[in-house]
N, C-alpha and C positions, 0 to 999 in steps of 0.2 A: 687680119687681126680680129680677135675676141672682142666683143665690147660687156664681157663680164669682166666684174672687177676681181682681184687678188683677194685671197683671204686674208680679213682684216687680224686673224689670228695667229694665223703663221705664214702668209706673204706667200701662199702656195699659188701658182697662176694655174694648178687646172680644176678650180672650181666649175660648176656648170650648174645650170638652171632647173630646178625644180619647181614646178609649179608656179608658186607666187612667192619661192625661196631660192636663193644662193646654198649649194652642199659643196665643201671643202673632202672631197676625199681620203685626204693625209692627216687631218687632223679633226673628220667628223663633225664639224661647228657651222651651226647653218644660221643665216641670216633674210633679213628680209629684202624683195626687191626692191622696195620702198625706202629702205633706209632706217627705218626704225628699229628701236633697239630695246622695245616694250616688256617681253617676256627673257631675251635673253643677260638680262641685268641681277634677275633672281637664278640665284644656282640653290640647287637644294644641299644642306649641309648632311651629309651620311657619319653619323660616327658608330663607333666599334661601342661591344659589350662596358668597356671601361671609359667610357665617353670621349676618347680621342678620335679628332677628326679625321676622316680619310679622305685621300684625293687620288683622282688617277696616275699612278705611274708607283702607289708605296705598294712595300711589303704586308702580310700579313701572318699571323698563325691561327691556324683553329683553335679553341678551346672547347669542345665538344667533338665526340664521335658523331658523323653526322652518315646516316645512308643514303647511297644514292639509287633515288627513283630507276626501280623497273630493272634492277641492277643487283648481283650479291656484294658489290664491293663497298667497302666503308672508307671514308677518310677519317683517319684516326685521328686524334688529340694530339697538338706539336706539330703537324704537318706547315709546314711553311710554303706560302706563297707570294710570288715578287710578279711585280707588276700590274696589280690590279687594275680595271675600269669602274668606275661610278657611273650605275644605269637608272634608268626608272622604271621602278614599279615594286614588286613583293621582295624579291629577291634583288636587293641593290648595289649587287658585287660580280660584275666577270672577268673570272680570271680562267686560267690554265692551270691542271695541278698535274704533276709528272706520276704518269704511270695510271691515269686517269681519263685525262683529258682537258676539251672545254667544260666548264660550271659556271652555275649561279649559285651564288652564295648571300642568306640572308647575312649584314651586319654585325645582327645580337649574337652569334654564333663565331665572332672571330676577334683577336685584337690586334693593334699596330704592333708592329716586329720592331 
């Protein structure tokens, strides 16, 4: 038997140890060995061009042509995309977009579908 505990996020039992954290593979959510629950009580709020907020799993549309780096292809205006992730850093959106690929997408560049 494991003596790591379940995630306390989604009861997943093959979390496994990192460092001085607990990583949940199925659901990405990592916690302390310690128990402490310091930083992850703050979640950052990401909203879209028209200030509605986003969370992992919504849809999206572009509202802008946007090009992609190093690339001749453009994602054009209206393109829809379902099932976003909320990441951190410049670019605070990845998703999948058909006929493309994996992307990061800044925010200010898309709104909830």
């Amino acid at each position: 038997m494991s003596s790591i505990p379940a995630c306390p996020k989604c009861a997943s039992e093959y979390a496994y140890a990192d460092g001085e954290m607990y990583i949940c593979p199925e659901c990405a959510h990592e916690w302390a060995k310690d128990g402490s629950q310091a930083n992850t009580d703050e979640q950052r709020v990401v909203r879209d061009a028209y200030g509605n907020t986003l969370v992992d799993g919504d849809a999206i549309t572009v509202i802008k042509d946007l090009k992609v780096k190093g690339s001749s292809l453009v994602v054009k205006v209206g393109t829809k995309v379902k099932n976003i992730r909320i990441i951190e850093g410049d670019h605070d959106i990845d998703c999948k977009i058909d006929g493309i690929g994996a992307m990061q997408l800044k925010s200010e560049f898309v709104k909830k579908a």
